[in-house]
N, C-alpha and C positions, 0 to 999 in steps of 0.2 A: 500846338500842331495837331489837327484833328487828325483822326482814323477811319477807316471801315469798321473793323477788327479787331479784338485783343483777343489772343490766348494765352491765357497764363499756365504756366508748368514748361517744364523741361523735358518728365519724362517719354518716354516709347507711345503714349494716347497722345498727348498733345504736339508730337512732330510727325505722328501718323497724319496729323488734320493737318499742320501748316507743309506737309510736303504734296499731298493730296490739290489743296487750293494750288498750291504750284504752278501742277501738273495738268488742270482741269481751270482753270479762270479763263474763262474769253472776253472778259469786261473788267477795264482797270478796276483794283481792289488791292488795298492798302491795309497792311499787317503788320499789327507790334505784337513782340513777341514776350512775354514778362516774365521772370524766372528771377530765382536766385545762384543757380549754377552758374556763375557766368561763362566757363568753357564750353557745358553742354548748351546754354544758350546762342553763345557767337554761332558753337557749328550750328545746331536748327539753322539760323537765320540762313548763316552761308551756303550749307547744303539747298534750302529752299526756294534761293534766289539764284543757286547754279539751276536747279530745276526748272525752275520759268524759265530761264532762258533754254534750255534743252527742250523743254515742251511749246517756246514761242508762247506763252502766256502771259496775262493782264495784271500779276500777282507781284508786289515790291514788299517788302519784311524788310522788318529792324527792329532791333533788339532793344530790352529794355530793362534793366538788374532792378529788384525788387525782392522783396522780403514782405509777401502778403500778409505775414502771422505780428508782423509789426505795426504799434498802434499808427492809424491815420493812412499805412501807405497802401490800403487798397483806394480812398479817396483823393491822394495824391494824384495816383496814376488816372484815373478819371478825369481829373481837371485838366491832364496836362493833355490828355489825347481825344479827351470827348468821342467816346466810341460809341456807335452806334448799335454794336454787338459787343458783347462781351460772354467768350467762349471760357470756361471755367475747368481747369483741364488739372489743376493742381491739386495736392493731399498729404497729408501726413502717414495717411495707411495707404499704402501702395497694394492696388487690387491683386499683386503677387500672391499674398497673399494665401489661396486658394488652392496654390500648390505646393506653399509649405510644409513641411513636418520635422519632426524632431524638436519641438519645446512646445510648453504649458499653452503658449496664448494660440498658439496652427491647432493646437489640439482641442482649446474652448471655440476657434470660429468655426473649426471642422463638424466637429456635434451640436453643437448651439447653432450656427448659421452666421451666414457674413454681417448680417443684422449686426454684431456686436461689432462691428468695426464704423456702424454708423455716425454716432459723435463723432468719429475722429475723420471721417471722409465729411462731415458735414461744417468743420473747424473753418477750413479758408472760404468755402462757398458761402458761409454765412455773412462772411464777414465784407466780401464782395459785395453781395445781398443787400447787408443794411448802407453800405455806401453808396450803392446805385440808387435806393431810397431816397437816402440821405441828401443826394447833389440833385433830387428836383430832377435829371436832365432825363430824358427820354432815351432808354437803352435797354436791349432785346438781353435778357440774362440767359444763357444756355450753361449747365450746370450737368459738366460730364461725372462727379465725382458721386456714383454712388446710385443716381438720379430715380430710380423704383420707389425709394425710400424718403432718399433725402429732400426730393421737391416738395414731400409734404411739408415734412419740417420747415422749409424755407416759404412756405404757403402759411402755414401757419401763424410764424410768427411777422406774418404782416406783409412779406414781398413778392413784388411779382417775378415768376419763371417763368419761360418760356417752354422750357423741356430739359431732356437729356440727350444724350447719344449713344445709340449700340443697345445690347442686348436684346429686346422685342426685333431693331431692326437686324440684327445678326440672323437671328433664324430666319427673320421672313427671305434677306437676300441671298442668305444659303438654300433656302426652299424651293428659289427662284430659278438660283445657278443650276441645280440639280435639274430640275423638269424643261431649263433652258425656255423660260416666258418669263413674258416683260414684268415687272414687277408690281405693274395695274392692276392683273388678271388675281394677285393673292394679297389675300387680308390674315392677319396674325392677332392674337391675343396670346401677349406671353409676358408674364411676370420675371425676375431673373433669377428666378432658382429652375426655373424651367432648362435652363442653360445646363445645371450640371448633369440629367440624363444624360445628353446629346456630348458628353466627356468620356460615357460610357459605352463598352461594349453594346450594341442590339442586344443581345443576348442577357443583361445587364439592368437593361431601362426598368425602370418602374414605378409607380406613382404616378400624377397628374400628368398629361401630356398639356401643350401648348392647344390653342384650340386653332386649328387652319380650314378657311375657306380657299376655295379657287375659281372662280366665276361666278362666285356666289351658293356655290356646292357646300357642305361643309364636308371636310376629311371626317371617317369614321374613327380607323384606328391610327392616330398619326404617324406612331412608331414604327409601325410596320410600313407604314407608308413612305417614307421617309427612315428607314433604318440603315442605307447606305451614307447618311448624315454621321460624321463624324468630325468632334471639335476637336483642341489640341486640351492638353490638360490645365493650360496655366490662360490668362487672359487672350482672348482673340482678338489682338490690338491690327490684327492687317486688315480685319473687317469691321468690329466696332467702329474705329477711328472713321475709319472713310463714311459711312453709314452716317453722318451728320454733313459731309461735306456739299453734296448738291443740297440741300437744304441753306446753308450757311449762305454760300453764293446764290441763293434765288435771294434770300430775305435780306443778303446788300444789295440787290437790284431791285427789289422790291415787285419781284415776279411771283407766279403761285408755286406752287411742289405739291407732290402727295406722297406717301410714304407711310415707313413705322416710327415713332418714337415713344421712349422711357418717358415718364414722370411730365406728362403735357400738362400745363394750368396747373401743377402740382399734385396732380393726379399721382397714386399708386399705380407701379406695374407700369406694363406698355399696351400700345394700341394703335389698332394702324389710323392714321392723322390727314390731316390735307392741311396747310396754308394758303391761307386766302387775305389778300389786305392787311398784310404783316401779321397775321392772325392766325393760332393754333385750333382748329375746332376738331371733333373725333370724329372720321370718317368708316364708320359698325359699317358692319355687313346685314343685308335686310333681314329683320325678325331678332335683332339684337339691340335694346336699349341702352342709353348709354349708363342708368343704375343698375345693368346688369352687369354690365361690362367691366365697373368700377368694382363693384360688389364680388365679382370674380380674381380678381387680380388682389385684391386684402385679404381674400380669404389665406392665400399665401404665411403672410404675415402675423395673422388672427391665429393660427397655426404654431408657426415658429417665427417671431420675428420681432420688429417694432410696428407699433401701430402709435396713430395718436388719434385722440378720440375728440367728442364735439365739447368738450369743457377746457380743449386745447392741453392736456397731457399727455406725457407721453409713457408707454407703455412697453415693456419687454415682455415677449407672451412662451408659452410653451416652454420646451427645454432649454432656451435660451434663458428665460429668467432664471430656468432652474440651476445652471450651470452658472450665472453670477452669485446666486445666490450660496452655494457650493463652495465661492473663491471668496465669502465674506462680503457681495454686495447684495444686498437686499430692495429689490428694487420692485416689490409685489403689488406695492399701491402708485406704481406709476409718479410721475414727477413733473412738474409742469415745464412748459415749454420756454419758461422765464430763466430757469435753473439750468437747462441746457449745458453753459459751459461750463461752473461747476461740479457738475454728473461725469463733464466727460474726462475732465482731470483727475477725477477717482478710477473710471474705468483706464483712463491714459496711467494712473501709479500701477494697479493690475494687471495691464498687459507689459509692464517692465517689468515687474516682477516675475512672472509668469515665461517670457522672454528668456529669463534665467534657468527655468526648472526645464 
């Protein structure tokens, strides 16, 4: 039974999208919903097909129990629905995460950076990844889990992504709602550590700002400029989530969009984008190339984070290594991209451990 759609996961991101498609399809569009929860799966479905009908929308959902971390069944579910999109919304580290504290591992992502949760937001998207490879069929991979970071990684080791969702477009359509203009007129360069300023006080902010155009203008001081910008402290799942959905729905209809998204082509960082002919290209603002642009957003990374370099290894940089290396992982020469889920089963015994303290 073919599909439109799959989103896999259960959690608070991936019912933000299948409630969103809901509430906004005006052209039939068919969604399976893949999870291991089966209660929090049935409700998604059922809350999201009371909502089509409450919004008079084009959108049917049905549920699908699955267990992506288990061998063959993200190839399963591919053969049995042949998706033409496959929205990648599940994780084992929940981007909660960020608001954490009180034990060892809130305290290494806190100082280190969310970087050290990537292996383990990168565990099911991979494994998606290499079955979408793997079945030969032709399917649009969107990879909400992580996506600044992680589409490298999924680029790398050989598949193609389409993008992420959220972050880069969070600020641009919060930038948007603020100044109350369409969201044509403003172009965004934002990595997502750019995000935790805007968690903060004005008063507060500091470090790199996001870089914003608006008619092609560029903002001088952004913060100041936008310093009535305020986030929530834990994940922004009521804007992230939506922030992929008219995208989702043009590229089942095989219409254009323009916008911001995370991790295009497997790009680091975000950047505002256009699709054109099912197709991801970077839509810069004049007088910005697009080695600038990339160059700008890993500087992030290069910094404090993961990087992977052109010999295809992968790399903990700044305090982040320093802080594995602290809790006994020594990761200074980097690791190749082959070793992946080994690497991350050692970092996965340390954040249990750590979980404890």
């Amino acid at each position: 039974m073919a599909c439109d759609i799959i989103i896999s996961g259960s959690g608070a991101f991936a019912a933000r999208i299948a409630f969103d498609i809901a509430a906004t399809a005006r052209d039939p569009v068919s969604v399976v919903i893949a999870a291991r929860n089966k209660a929090r799966l049935d409700w998604i479905v059922t809350a999201s097909n009371a909502r089509a009908k409450i919004f008079q929308s084009q959108a049917k959902f049905i549920s699908h129990s699955v267990d992506l971390l288990l061998p063959d069944a993200a190839s399963q579910l591919l053969a049995q629905y042949e998706p033409r999109i496959f929205v990648q919304a599940a994780s084992v580290q929940t981007s909660s995460i960020i608001a954490k504290t009180g034990d060892g591992w809130s305290a290494l992502v806190r100082e280190g950076g969310l970087s050290a949760t990537a292996l383990a937001q990168s565990t099911i998207s991979l494994r998606v990844a290499r079955a979408i490879t793997g079945s030969g069929r032709p399917c649009h991979f969107i990879n909400c889990s992580f996506p600044d970071v992680v589409n490298e990684i999924i680029a790398t080791e050989g598949h193609s992504v389409l993008c992420g969702l959220g972050n880069v477009g969070i600020l641009s359509s919060v930038f948007a709602g603020l100044l109350d203009i369409d969201q044509s007129r403003i172009k965004v360069l934002a990595h997502y550590q750019n995000l935790a300023a805007f968690r903060q006080s004005p008063s507060d902010r500091h470090g790199r700002a996001p870089r914003v155009w608006i008619d092609n203008q560029e903002i001088i001081n952004v913060f100041d400029y936008f310093h009535h910008v305020k986030l929530t402290p834990e994940p922004v799942i009521d804007i992230s989530g939506a922030t992929g959905v008219p995208l989702i729905l043009a590229l089942s209809r095989g219409h254009d969009w323009s916008g911001h998204l995370p991790g295009p082509n497997g790009l680091p960082g975000g950047y505002p984008v256009r699709l054109k002919n099912s197709k991801i290209e970077l839509d810069l603002p004049t007088g910005v190339s697009q080695d600038d642009a990339i160059e700008w957003n890993r500087q992030y990374e290069l910094e404090k984070g993961l990087i992977v370099d052109q010999q295809k290894r992968v790399h903990f940089t700044g305090l982040l290594q320093s802080s594995f290396k602290e809790n006994g992982l020594d990761f200074s020469d980097g690791f190749s991209i082959s070793d992946i889920d080994s690497i991350y089963l050692k970092i996965d015994q340390l954040r249990k451990r750590l979980e404890n303290i």
